[in-house]
C-alpha positions, -999 to +999 in steps of 0.1 A: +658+642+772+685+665+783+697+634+803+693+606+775+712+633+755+743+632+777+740+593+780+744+588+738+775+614+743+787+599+764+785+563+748+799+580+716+833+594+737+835+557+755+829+537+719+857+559+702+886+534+692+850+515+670+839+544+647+865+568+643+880+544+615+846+548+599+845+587+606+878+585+584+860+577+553+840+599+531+810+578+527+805+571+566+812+614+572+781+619+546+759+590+560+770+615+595+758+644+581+726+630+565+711+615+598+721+648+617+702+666+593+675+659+568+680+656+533+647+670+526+628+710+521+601+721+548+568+722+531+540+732+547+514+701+537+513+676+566+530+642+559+529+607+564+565+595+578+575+563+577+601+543+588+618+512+581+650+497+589+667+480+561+659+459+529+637+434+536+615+460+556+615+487+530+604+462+502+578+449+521+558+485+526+554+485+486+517+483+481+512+497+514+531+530+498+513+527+464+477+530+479+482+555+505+499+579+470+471+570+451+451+587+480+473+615+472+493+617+505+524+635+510+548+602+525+583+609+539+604+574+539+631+570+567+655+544+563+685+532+590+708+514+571+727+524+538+716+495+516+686+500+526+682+537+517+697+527+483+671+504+473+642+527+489+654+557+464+655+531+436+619+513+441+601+546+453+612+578+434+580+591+439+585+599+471+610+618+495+636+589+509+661+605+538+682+589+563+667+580+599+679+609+627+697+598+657+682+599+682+697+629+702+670+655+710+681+687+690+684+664+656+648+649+663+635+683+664+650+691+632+636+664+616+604+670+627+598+704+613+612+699+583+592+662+577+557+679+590+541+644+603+506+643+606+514+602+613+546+587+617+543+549+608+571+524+626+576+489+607+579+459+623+596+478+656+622+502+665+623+520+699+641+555+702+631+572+736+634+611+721+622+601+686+589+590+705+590+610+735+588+645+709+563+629+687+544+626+718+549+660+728+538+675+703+505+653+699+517+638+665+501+599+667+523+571+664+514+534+653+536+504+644+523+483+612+541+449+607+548+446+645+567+416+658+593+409+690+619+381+683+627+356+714+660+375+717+643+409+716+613+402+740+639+389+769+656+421+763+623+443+767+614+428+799+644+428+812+642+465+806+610+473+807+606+497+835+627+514+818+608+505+782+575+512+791+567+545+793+579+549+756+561+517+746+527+532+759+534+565+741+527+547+708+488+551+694+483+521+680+501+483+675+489+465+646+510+428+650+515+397+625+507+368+652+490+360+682+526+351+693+535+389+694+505+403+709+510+381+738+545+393+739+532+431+734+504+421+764+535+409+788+552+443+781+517+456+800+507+474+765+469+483+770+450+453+750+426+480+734+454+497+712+470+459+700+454+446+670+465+413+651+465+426+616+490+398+601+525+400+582+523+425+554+552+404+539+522+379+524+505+409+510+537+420+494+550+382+480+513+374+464+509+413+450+545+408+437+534+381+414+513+404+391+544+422+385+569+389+378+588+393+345+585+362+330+610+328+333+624+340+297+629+373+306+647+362+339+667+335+322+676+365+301+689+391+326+711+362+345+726+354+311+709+319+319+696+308+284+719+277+281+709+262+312+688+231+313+695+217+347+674+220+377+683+252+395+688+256+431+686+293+448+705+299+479+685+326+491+697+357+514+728+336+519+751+339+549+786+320+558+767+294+577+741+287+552+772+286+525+794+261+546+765+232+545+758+240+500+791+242+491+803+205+496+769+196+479+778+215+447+804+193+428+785+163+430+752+172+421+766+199+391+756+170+367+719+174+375+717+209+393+725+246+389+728+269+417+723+305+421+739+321+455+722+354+464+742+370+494+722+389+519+749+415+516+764+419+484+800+428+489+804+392+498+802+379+466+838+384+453+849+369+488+826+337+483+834+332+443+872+329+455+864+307+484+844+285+454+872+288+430+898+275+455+878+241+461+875+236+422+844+248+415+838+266+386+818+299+394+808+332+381+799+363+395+765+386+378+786+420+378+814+401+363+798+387+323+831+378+315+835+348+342+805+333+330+808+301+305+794+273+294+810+247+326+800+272+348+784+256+382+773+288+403+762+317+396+766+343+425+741+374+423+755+406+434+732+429+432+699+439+455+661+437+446+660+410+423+659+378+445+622+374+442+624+370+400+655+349+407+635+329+431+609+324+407+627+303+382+638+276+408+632+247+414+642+242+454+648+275+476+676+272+498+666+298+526+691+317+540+697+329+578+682+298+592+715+281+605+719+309+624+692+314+658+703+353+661+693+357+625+665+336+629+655+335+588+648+351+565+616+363+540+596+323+537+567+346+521+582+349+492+591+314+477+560+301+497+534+324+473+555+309+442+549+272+454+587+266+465+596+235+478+620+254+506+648+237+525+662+257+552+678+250+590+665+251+623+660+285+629+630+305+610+622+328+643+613+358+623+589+338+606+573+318+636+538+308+626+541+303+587+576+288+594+558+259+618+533+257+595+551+252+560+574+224+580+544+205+590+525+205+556+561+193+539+570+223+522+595+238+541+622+206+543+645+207+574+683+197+569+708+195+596+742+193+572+756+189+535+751+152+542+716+154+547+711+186+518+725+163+494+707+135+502+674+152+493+686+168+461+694+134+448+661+122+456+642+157+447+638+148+409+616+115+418+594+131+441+557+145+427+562+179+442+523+190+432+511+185+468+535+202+483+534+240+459+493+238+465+504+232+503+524+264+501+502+284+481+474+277+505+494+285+536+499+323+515+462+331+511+451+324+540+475+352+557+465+376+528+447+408+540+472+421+562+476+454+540+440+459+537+441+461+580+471+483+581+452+512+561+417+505+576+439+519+610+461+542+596+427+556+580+417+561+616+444+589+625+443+609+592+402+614+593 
């Protein structure tokens, strides 16, 4: 460790001239500070830790978090990136929410004894040799729920691996979405007796989440939507890409459509709204009421943890991330268990098996360009979409039980 130690300082001293702008800044000094040291008292009662790495992963442990409280567990939720962290303390002020350590071997220790894990829980995956190699150590079991390795991220592991591998075998227990990853996990010479294929807790999560839907007034209501009769249209988890190919398609289809553009990170809207407002197009942006009017076209959401409400009240789900093969797509869970017609690029790597399977059944609509996008919009209203939601809705129930897996294990380490 002493030597992986070194390495990161070293790294840090060679990668100067990119962070010390940030260091310069008050909020990048605190985020410092809070992954050097926990944010958190010691108490003596054993915990659960778990850790996520940003939005999409924290949302998706919801029900997972709610049951294992309700069995009165003491849970500790790590979080790496800063939006993340802020919508963890927002949807789960139940329980403690701190900032991930790095992964230098004194701060590890620190967080250790102040967290007290009994388990520590990864999601989806995140390797850290001295995060795992002291968890080890001290006989504290690891598991990763949710587990998956992307194309990009499996070339990269076996590239690496005899390097990888020891830390990979350290870890109790892999419970994967797909057949697709546990071959991936096999070919990284895991021992087949601790992988289990337990599904994508993101289908759990979407089909739970519908209990809890506000309804299309209430929704309508909160978007400042009333007036609007037209067909809506959601850009979801937009990026630039995804944004190029909808906005030539906006101006003429505004008679019959309204669109909603829901940026996967926020602080992009003001920079979209005045690329809009520069081609003509009337927009508005959410945190901005005054901007909104009756010729408004788009409406550009800037604010997290509401896409799956917005989502709901849509007609067609534009997803984002999937012009883009090293984003590879985003959530298809989501408008899937509403019965969304989804349009979407090539890439939906994230979401391999559901992704293949909603684009065979028709649901999930390939287009190449704004050419072909608005093609099918002007065709959309004509088309008997019945067919297609019960398609979608099917390809959801099937996957459900994923959650039910996860604490079945996880139940095996706290006995």
């Amino acid at each position: 460790m002493v030597i992986r130690d070194c390495l990161y300082i070293l790294l840090l001293i060679l990668s100067v001239p990119f962070w010390l702008k940030y260091v310069l800044k008050k909020s990048y000094r605190r985020l410092l500070k809070n992954r050097l040291r926990p944010q958190l008292d010691a108490c003596p009662e054993r915990s659960i830790w778990i850790h996520a790495v940003s939005v999409g992963e924290v949302r998706s442990l919801r029900s997972l978090i709610q049951q294992l409280g309700e069995k009165g567990r003491r849970i500790v939720l790590s979080v790496t990136t800063p939006a993340g962290l802020e919508f963890a303390r927002s949807e789960y002020p139940a329980i403690a929410v701190i900032h991930a350590p790095l992964d230098f071997s004194f701060v590890v220790r620190r967080f250790i004894r102040r967290i007290n894990p009994r388990l520590v829980i990864f999601n989806e995956l995140e390797l850290w040799p001295n995060w795992i190699t002291l968890l080890h150590r001290k006989r504290i079991p690891m598991m990763l729920i949710n587990g998956r390795i992307s194309e990009a991220a499996f070339a990269r592991y076996r590239f690496f691996n005899f390097i990888l591998q020891p830390f990979f075998r350290r870890i109790d227990c892999f419970l994967v979405q797909n057949t697709i990853y546990k071959k991936r996990f096999l070919q990284l010479k895991i021992p087949a007796e601790k992988i289990m294929v337990c599904g994508n807790i993101k289908a759990d999560e979407a089909a739970m989440s519908l209990q809890k839907m506000p309804t299309p007034g209430e929704v309508r209501s909160h978007l400042r939507l009333q007036a609007i009769t037209k067909k809506i249209v959601v850009l979801a988890s937009s990026h630039s890409a995804c944004e190029k190919i909808l906005i030539p398609a906006i101006k003429p289809l505004s008679a019959t459509y309204f669109f909603i553009i829901v940026p996967r990170h926020v602080q992009r809207a003001t920079a979209i709204a005045g690329q809009m407002r520069r081609l003509g197009l009337k927009c508005a942006v959410f945190s901005q009421p005054q901007s909104m009017n009756p010729e408004t076209q788009v409406l550009i959401y800037d604010r997290m943890g509401y896409l799956f409400p917005i989502m709901s009240i849509s007609d067609i789900v534009f997803m984002g991330g999937t012009f883009d093969p090293k984003i590879g797509g985003h959530n298809l869970y989501e408008p899937a268990a509403m019965g969304k017609t989804i349009l979407g690029g090539p890439y939906y790597n994230n979401f391999p098996d559901i992704g293949s399977e909603l684009e065979e059944s028709g649901v999930y609509q390939r287009v190449n360009d704004s050419s072909e996008l608005l093609e099918f919009l002007k065709n959309f209203p004509s088309k008997d979409i019945r067919p297609i939601n019960d398609r979608a809705l099917n390809a959801i129930l099937k996957r459900k039980g994923s959650i039910a897996c996860s604490l079945k294990q996880i139940q095996r380490f706290l006995d």
